[in-house]
N, C-alpha and C positions, 0 to 999 in steps of 0.2 A: 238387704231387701228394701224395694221403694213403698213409699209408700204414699197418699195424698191427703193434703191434710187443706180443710176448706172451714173458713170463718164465716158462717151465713149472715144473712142481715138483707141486702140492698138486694132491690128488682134487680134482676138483669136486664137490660136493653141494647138493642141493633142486630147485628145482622150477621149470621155464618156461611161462610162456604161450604159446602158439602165435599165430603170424599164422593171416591168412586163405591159402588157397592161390593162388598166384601163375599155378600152370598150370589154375587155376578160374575165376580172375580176366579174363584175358585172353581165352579163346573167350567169355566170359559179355560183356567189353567189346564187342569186336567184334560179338557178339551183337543188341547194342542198337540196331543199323543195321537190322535186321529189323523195327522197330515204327515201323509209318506214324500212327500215332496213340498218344497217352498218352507219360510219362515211364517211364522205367527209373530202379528206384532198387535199386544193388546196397551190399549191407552187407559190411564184412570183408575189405575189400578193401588188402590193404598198399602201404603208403608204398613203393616201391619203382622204381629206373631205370627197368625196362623197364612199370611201370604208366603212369609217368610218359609213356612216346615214345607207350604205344599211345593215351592223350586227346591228345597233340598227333596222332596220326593220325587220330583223328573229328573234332578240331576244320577239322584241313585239309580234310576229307570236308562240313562242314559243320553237323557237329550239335551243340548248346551242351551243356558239359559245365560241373561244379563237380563239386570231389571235398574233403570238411571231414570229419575224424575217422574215416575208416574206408569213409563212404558217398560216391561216386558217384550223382550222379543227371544223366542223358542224355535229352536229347532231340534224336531225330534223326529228326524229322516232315518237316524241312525236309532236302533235302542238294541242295549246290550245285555237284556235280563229282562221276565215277564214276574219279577219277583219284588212287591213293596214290602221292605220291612217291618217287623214288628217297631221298633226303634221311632220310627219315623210316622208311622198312621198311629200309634198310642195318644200321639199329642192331641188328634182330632178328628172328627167323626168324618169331614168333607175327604179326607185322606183315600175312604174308600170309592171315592169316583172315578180312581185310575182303572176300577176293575173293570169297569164296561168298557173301554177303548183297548187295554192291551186284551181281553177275551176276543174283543171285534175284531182289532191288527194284525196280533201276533197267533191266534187261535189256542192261545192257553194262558193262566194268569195262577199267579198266589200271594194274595194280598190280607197281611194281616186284618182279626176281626179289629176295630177303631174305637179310638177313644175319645176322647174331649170331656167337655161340661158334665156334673151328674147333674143332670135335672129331671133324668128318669129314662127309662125303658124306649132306648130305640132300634129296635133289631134293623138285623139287615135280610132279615129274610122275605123281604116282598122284592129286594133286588134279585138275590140268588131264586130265587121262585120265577123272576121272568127270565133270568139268564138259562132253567132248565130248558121255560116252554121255550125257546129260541133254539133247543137242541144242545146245548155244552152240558157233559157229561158232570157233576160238580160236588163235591164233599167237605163236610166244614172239621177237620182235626187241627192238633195242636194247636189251637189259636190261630190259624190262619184257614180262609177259604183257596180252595185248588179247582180247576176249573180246565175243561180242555173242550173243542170243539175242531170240526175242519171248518166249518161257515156258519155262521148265525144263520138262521134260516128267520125269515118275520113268520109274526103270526098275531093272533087277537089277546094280549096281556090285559088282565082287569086286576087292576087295585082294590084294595079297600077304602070304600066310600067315608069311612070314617077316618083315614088320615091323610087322603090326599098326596101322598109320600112324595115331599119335593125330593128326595135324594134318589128316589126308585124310578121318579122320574127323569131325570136328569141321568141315570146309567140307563135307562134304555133306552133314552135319545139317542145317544152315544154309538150302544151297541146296533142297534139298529140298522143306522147310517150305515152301517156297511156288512149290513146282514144280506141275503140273496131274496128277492121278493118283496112282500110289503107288512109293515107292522104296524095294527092300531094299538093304542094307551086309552084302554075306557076310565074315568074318574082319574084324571089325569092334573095334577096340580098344574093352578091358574096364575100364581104367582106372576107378577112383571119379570122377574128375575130368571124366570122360565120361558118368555119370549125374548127377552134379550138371549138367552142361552139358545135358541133357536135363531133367532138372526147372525149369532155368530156361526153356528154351525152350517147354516145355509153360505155365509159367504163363502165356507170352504169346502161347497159343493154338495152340501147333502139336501134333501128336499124333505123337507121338513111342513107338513100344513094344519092349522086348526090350534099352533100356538097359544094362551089363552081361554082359551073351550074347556070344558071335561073329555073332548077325544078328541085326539092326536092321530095324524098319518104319517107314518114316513117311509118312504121309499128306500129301499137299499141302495147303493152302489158301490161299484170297486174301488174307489180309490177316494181320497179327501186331498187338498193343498190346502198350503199356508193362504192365510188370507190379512188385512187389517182392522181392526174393531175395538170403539172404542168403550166401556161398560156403563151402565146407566146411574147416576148418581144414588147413597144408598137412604133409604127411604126409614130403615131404621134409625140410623144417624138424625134422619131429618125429626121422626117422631120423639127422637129424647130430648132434644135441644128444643123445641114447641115446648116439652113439659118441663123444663129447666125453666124457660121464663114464665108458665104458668103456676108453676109451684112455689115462685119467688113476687106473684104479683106484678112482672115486668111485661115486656112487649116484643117478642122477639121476630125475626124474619128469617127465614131457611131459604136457601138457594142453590143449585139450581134443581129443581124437584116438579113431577108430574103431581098437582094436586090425585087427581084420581087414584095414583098409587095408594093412599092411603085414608078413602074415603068413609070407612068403617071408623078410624081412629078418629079422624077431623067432627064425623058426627056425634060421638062419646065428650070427646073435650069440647065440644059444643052446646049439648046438652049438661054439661059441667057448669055451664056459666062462664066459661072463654069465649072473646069477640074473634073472632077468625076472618082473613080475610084471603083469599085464591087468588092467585093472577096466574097466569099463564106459566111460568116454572117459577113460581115463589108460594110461600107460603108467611103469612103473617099472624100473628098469634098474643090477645092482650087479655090480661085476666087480671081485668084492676081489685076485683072484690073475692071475699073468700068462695070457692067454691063449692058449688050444691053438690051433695050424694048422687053417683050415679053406678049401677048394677053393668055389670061388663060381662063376656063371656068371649073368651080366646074360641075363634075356628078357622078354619085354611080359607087363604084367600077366595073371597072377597071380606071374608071375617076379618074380627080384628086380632090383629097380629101377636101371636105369643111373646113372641118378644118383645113388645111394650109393655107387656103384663106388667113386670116388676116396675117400673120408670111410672106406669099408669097407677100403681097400689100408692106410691108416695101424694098422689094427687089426691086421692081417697081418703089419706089417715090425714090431711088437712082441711079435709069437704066438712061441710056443715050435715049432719046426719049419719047414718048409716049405709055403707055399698057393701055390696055381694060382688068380691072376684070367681068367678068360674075359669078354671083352666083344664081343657079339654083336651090338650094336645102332650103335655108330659106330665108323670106322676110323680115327681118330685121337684118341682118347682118351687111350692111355698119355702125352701129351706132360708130364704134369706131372711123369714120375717122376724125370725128371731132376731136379728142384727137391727131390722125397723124399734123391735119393743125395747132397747136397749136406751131408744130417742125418744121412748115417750108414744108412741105407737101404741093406738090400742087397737089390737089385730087378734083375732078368735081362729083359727084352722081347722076345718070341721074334716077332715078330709084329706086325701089326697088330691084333690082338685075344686076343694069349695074354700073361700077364709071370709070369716066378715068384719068388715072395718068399720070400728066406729070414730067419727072423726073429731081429733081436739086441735086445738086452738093453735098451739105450737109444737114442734118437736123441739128438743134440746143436744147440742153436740156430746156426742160419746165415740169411742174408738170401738171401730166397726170391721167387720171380715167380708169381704169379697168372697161370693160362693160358687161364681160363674159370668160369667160376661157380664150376661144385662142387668145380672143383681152390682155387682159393681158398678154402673153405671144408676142404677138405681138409689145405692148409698152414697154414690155423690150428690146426687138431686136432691136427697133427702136432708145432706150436709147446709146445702144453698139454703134450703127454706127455715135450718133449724138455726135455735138460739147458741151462742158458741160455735165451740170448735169442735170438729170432728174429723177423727184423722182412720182414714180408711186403708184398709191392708191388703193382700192377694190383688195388688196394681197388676201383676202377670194376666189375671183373667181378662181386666178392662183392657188392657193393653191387644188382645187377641181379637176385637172389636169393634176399637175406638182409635182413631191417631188424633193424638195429642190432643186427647180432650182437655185438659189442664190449660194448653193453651187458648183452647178455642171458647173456652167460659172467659178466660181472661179477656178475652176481646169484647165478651158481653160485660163488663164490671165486676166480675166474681172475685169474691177473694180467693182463690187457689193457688196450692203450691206442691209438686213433685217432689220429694226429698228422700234421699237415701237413708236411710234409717241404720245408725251407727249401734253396733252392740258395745255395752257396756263393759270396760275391763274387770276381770274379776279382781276382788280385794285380799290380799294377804291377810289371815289372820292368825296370831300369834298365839 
């Protein structure tokens, strides 16, 4: 087991590249199942676990995949089964966005229920709910959803105002494209990561408009190709690496990045007492002095992002006062903080979606568990700002999220280091 083990102390400073985004990457994979004709060639695409499980699930589906430097290229003219494994979608929750393209394709699908992160409660039933009103007949046993139709047919699909569902979104784009007729998406997540997944879809013929908006139109048609496209850099990435050098005192710069992607967050670590600066796809980030309490509350974009939740609470139990985390989006989130009180965290959890922080002076290194992507990411930031060493475990979670974060703090001054974690021989005793 790896493990990473980081000595805090020194600001970080200078400058990171960004990956491609990871929640661009994966509807855009999936995606590729939609083209009866021509290759898919996606650019920018990160080295990453969960890249990795989703072309073992198009391979199982049938379609040839290579993935060298960055680029994927897919072709899935051919496909030999409308069947994702259990084996294969247990790894992770994006697993299940093969079901709106082979429902659309092939007119019937059985795609295990999905797994990933527990950070609480995320069905899939606002997907299979539009995959009804679209007309496919569909039953959820044995762990897996089964599904049959002759044609999507469009129709007017409304979500729940209160989650915005980027995944429900993203399979009815999908299915849509090549439903008979036209289908609108009322309360339809605005995510950037959902107009890039529109801009790829359109390259390959679907008509797709109102991207961005709370309502979506898209047009049916018979057929999709291969097109080229390349993913937008990920905006998550960018917001942990801003809070690595604000939680260290340093000055960091993110690149290449739409500030606007993430104008909800840039305004919180602003009101924090971080100097920020915007240029045109950079972002720069200096937080010479400790930072002030500030009350946050996670909601679908344009809000601020669940997923900086955990990376944003380490900035908190350092702030001068008391913050209120609100997490509205999943009901078991707070599990990491017990791994933060470990460091000297003084963290209260009133709830399943309320914790209050009140903030000291230092954290201290202790050996920590990884409880899900961003929480491991989180207990590495937390490492950087604390006194000692802290050596953080379930690297498999960060690893499904992050490429080579280890390295890429090293570039800022971080002391980090990857290390295989040897088990100790037992001893003979006599």
């Amino acid at each position: 087991m790896e493990k990473i083990y980081v000595t805090g102390g020194p600001p970080l400073r200078g400058s990171v590249e960004l990956s491609g985004s990871k929640n661009s990457s994966l509807p855009a994979l999936a995606g590729t199942l939609l083209a009866s004709h021509g290759e898919c060639i996606l650019h920018n695409i990160p080295p990453l676990s969960d890249i990795y499980n989703m072309l073992d699930v198009l391979r199982e589906l049938g379609a040839k995949v290579s993935f060298s430097n960055g680029t994927v290229v897919v072709n899935a003219q051919t496909l030999r089964t409308h069947v994702a494994p259990y084996k294969l979608v247990r790894k992770m929750r994006a697993s299940y966005y093969v079901a709106g393209p082979l429902l659309a394709r092939l007119g019937r699908m059985k795609v295990a229920l999905p797994g990933g992160c527990a950070i609480g409660t995320r069905p899939v039933d606002f997907h299979n709910e539009a995959f009804r009103a679209m007309g496919a007949t569909l039953v959820v046993e044995h762990g897996y959803t089964i599904a049959r139709c002759d044609r999507l047919v469009g129709t007017s699909i409304y979500l729940d105002p209160r989650w915005c569902s980027v995944g429900a979104t993203v399979n009815v784009m999908m299915a849509a494209s090549l439903a008979r007729g036209v289908t609108t998406i009322e309360n339809a997540a605005r995510d950037p990561e959902i107009c890039d997944f529109a801009d790829f879809l359109n390259k390959m013929g679907a008509r797709i408009h109102g991207a961005g908006t709370a309502t979506m139109t898209i047009e049916g048609v018979t057929a999709l190709h291969g097109c080229e496209h390349t993913v937008i850099p990920d905006r998550i990435e960018a917001g942990t690496f801003l809070l690595a050098g604000a939680v260290t005192g340093g000055d960091v710069t993110v690149h290449p990045i739409s500030p606007g992607d993430l104008t909800m967050f840039l305004n919180k670590l602003q009101e924090a007492g971080a100097e920020i600066k915007c240029l045109k796809d950079a972002i720069r980030v200096r937080c010479p002095r400790r930072p002030k309490a500030v009350d946050v509350i996670t909601l679908p974009f344009p809000g601020f992002p669940t997923d900086l939740h955990p990376a944003f609470v380490v900035l908190q139990c350092l702030a001068e006062g008391r913050s209120l985390m609100e997490e509205t989006i999943y009901d078991a989130r707070f599990k990491y903080t017990d791994e933060l009180t470990k460091m000297g965290a003084d963290i209260t959890v009133v709830d399943n979606h309320h914790a209050i922080i009140r903030g000291v002076e230092r954290l201290t290194g202790a050996s920590v568990e990884s409880t899900d992507i961003r929480a491991g990411a989180a207990l590495v930031l937390a490492g950087l700002a604390a006194q000692g060493e802290t050596e953080v475990g379930g690297v498999q979670y960060i690893d499904r999220g992050y490429e080579r974060i280890e390295e890429k703090l090293q570039q800022l001054g971080a002391q980090v280091v990857r290390l295989c974690d040897q088990p100790q021989p037992l001893r003979m005793v006599s």
